[in-house]
C-alpha positions in Angstrom: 123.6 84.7 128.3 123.0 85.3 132.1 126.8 85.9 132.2 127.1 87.9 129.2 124.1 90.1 130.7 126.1 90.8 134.1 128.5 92.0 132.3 127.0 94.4 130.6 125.2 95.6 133.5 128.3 96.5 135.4 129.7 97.9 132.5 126.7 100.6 132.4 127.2 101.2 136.2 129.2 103.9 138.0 132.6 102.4 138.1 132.9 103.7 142.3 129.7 101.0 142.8 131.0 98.1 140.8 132.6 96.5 144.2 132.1 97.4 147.7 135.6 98.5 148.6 135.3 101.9 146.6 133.1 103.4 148.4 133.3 102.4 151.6 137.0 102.6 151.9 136.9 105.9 150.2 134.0 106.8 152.5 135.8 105.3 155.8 139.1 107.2 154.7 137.2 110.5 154.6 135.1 110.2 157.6 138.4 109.3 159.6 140.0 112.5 158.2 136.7 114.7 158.8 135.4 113.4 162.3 139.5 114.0 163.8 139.1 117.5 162.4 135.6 117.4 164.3 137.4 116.1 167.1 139.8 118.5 167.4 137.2 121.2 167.2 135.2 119.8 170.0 138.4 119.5 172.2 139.6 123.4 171.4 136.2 124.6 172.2 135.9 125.7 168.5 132.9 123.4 167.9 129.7 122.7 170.2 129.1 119.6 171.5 126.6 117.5 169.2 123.4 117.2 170.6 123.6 113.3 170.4 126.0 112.4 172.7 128.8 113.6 174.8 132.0 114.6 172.9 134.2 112.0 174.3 131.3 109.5 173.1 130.8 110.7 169.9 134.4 110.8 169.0 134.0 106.6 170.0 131.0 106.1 168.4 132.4 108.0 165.0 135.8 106.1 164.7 134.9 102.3 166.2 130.9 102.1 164.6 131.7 104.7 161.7 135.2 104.1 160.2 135.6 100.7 161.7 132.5 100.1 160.1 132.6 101.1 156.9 136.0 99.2 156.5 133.8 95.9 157.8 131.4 96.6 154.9 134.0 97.2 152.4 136.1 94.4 153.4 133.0 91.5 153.5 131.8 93.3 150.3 135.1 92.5 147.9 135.8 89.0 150.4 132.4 87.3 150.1 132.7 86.9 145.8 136.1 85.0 146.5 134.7 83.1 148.9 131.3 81.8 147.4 132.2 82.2 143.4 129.3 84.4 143.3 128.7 88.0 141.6 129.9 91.0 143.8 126.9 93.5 144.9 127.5 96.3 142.7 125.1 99.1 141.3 122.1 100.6 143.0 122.1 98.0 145.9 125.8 99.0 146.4 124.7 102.6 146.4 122.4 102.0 148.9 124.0 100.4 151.5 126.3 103.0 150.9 123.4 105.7 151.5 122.5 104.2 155.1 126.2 104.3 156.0 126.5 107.9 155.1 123.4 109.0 156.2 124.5 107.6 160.2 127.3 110.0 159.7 125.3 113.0 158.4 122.5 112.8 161.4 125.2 112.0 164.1 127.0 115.8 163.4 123.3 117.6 163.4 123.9 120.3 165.6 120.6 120.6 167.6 119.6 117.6 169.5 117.7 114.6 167.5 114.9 112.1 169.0 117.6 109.1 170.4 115.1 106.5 168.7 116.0 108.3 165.2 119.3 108.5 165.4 119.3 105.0 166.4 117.3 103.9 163.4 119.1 106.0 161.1 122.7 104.7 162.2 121.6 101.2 162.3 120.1 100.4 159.3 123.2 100.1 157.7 124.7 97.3 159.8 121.2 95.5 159.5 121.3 95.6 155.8 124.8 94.4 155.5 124.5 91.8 157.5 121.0 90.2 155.6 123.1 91.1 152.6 126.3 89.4 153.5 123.7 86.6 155.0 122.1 86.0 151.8 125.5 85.5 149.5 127.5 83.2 152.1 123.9 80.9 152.4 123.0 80.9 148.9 127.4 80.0 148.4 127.1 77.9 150.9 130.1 78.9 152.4 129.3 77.9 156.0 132.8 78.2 156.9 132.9 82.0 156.7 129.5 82.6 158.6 131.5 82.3 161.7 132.9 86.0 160.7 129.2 87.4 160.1 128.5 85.9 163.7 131.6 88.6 165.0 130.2 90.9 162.6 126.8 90.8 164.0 128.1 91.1 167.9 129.5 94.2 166.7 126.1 95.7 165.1 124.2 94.4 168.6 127.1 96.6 170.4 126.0 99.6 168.1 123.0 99.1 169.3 123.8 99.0 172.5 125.7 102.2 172.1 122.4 104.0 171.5 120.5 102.5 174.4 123.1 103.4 177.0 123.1 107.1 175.2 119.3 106.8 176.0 119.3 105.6 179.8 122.6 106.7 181.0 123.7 109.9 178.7 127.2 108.2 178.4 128.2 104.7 176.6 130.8 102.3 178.4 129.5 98.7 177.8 128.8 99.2 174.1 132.1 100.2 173.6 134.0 97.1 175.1 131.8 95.0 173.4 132.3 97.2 169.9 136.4 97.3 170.4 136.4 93.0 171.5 134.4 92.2 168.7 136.7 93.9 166.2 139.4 92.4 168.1 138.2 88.8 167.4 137.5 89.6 163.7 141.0 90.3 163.2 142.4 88.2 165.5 140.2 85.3 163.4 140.5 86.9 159.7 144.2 88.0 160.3 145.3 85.0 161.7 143.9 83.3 157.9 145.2 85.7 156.2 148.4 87.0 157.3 150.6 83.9 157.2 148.6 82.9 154.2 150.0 85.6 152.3 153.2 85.8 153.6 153.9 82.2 153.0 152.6 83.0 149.2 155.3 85.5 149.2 158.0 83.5 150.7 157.5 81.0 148.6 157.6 82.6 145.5 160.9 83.6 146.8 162.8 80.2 147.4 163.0 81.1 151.6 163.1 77.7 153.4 161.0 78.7 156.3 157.8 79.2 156.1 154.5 80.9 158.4 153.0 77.9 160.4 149.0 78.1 158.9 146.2 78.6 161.2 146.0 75.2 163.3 144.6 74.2 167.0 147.0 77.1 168.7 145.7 79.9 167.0 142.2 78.2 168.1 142.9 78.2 171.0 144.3 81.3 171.6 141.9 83.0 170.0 139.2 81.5 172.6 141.4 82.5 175.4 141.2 85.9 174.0 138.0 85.8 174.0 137.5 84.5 177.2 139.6 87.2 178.4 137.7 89.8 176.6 134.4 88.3 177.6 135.5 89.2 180.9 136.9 92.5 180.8 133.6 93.6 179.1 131.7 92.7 182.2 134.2 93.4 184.8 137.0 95.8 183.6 138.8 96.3 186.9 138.9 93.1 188.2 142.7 92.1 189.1 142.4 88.6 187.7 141.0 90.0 184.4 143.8 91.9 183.8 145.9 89.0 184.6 143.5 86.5 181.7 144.5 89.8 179.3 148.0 89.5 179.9 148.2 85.7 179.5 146.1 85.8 176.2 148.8 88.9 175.0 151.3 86.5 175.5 149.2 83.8 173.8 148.9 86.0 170.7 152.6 87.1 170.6 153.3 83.2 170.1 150.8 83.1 167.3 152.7 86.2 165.4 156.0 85.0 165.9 155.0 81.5 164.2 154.1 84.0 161.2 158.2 84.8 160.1 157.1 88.5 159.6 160.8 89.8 160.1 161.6 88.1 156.6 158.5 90.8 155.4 160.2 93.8 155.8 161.4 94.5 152.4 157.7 94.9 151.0 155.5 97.4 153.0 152.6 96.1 151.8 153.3 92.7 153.5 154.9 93.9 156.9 152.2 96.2 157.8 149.9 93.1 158.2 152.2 92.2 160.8 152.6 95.3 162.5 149.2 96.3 162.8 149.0 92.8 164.1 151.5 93.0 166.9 149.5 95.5 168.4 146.5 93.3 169.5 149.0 91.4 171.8 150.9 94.6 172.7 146.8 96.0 173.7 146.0 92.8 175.9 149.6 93.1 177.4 149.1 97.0 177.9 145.5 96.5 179.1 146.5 93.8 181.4 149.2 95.9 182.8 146.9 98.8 183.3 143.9 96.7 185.1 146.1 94.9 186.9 148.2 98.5 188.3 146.3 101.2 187.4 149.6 103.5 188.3 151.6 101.5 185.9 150.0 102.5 182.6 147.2 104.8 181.7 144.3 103.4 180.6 143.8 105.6 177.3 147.2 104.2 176.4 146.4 101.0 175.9 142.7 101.9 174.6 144.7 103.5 172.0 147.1 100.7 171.4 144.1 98.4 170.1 142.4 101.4 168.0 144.7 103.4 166.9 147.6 100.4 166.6 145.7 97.3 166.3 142.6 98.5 164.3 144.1 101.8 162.6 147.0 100.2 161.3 145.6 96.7 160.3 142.3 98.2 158.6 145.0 100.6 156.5 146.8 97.8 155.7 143.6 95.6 154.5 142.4 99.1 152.5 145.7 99.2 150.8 146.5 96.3 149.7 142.7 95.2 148.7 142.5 99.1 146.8 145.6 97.4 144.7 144.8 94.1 144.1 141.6 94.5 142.9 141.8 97.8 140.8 144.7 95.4 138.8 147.8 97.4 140.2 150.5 95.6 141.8 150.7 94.4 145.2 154.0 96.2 146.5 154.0 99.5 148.1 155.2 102.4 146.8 156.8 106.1 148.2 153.5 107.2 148.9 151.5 104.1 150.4 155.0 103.5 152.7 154.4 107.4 154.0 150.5 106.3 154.9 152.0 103.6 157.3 154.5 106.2 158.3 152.4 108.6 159.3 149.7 106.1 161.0 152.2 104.8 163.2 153.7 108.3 164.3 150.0 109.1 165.1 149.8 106.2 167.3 153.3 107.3 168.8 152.0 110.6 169.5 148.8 109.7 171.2 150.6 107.6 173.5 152.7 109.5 174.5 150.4 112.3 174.8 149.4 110.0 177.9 152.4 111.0 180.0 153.1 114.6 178.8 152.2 117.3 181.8 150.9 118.7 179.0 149.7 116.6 176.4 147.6 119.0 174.0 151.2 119.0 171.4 151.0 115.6 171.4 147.5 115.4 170.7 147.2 117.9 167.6 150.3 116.2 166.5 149.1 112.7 166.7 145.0 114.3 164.8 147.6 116.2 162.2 149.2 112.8 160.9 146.1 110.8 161.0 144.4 113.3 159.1 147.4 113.4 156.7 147.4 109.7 156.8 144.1 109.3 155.4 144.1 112.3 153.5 147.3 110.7 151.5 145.4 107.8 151.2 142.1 109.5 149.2 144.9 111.4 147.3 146.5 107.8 145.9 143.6 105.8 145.8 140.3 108.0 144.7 141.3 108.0 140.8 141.4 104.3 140.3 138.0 104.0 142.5 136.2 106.2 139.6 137.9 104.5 136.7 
């Protein structure tokens, strides 16, 4: 009967709030598209300044707490039922949490200045109530395992929080935002390592290939607490030559750990080799970071920034979105024309930022680099959005 009745229910609900990945990768796909556009404006001196923050910070806060957020959410959302058996939260709770989210983004682009404490409440309700909602399912599923990824999750809603408290006292965030970008870091470094050679060695097999991903084992362990180590460290002490040398080593760490992951035999299905190549970039960032710290003339230090957002988070969160938007709307998981050009135009976006680091003058690069992102993501509401409302 109970069974019967929860099916009903979700039958009689908004199909976009049945499961969490509809709204909030819809949501994180639009606000990626809208705040570059914002971005642009603020650069170009067609936009002011929002009264909440510094340009430069805002433009962090709205892609690594906003975007990078909402894809969190989404992700744990549509994860958490395959991992505990239970019921996924749909309907008005779903629409909720989605509220909070959205409402962070609304009161961060008012254009007169806002009381710091308000904003801060505003924006942070929504990690708070994820987290005591993702809390509640992986306690009452007992799935201790996975409450190692809500602890991850919850260093990035305490650097959120952070990010409004340096706003506060210092009018400029740099902290928050190493702690924000590491915590992501771990999370996929930890959730990627599960899943990447999980589901490549699924596809192998299926297949007939003889060689197979090594699963996640004591070297990906350890790695991953070197990385942290390193991280740990670079938070509290960015320019510190021997940090950048703990960076480099744990790069070289996690190169070993995607190599042990056959992702070469991948490249015949998008879908799949996307994983690893947003992947490749959270080694390629340490190494770049390392390089940087370590000879600041070497490598500038928005480069490699950008090789952990815009390669290591842009690429693996568009891969996640993707192939979760397929899977559980029933569709098949291979990419097609138009999911392939996503990926294509991600990665030239990346390209173009980086190398917007060594132009004389890098503004081409720039606008080229917020052009396919925007197009990225745009594409990606354009294939997905219909199958989120049916």
């Amino acid at each position: 009967m109970n069974a019967q009745t929860d099916r009903a229910h979700a039958s009689q609900e908004p199909a976009v709030f049945r499961q969490g990945f509809r709204p909030f990768f819809l949501g994180a796909a639009a606000w990626a598209a809208v705040s570059m556009l914002i971005w642009i404006g603020f650069l170009t001196g067609g936009l002011p300044a929002p009264g909440i923050s510094g340009a430069l910070d805002w433009h962090v806060h709205a892609l690594l707490f906003g975007y990078t957020g909402a894809v969190i959410g989404g992700f744990l959302l549509t994860a958490i039922p395959n991992w505990t058996g239970r019921l996924p939260l749909s309907g008005w709770p779903l629409a909720i949490l989605f509220t909070t989210w959205s409402a962070g983004r609304v009161i961060s682009l008012l254009p007169e200045p806002v009381p710091a404490a308000l904003f801060a409440a505003v924006d942070l309700c929504f990690p708070v109530l994820l987290i005591a909602a993702a809390a509640r399912e992986l306690i009452a599923g007992k799935n201790w395992r996975n409450l190692r990824v809500l602890v991850l999750v919850s260093l990035f809603a305490a650097a959120n929080a952070l990010f409004h408290w340096e706003i506060w006292r210092n009018g400029a965030a740099n902290l928050s935002i190493r702690l924000g970008l590491s915590a992501v870091l771990l999370l996929i470094m930890l959730v990627g390592g599960r899943i990447i050679p999980s589901f490549t060695r699924n596809w192998l097999a299926n297949r007939g290939a003889a060689r197979l991903p090594v699963p996640f084992g004591r070297f990906d362990i350890a790695a991953i607490a070197v990385s942290a180590t390193a991280l740990l460290a670079w938070i509290v002490t960015p320019h510190a030559f021997w940090v950048g040398a703990a960076l480099a080593l744990a790069g070289l760490l996690n190169c070993v750990r995607i190599g042990r992951w056959t992702g070469g035999r991948t490249l015949s299905e998008p879908l799949l080799a996307i994983l690893h190549f947003g992947f490749a970039f959270v080694p390629l960032g340490f190494l770049a970071m390392g390089m940087s710290t370590m000879a600041p003339d070497s490598l500038p230090a928005s480069a490699a920034i950008h090789t952990w957002t815009a390669g290591a988070i842009g690429l693996t969160t568009i891969a996640i979105m993707t192939r979760a938007s397929l899977g559980h709307t029933g569709r098949p998981l291979t990419a097609d024309g138009t999911i392939t050009v996503i990926y294509l135009l991600l990665f030239a976006s990346l390209a173009f930022r980086i190398l917007s680091s060594y132009a004389d003058d890098g503004a081409p690069l720039l606008h080229g680099a917020a052009g396919c992102w925007i197009g990225g993501f745009g594409l990606f509401i354009a294939r997905f959005a219909r199958s989120f409302f049916s």
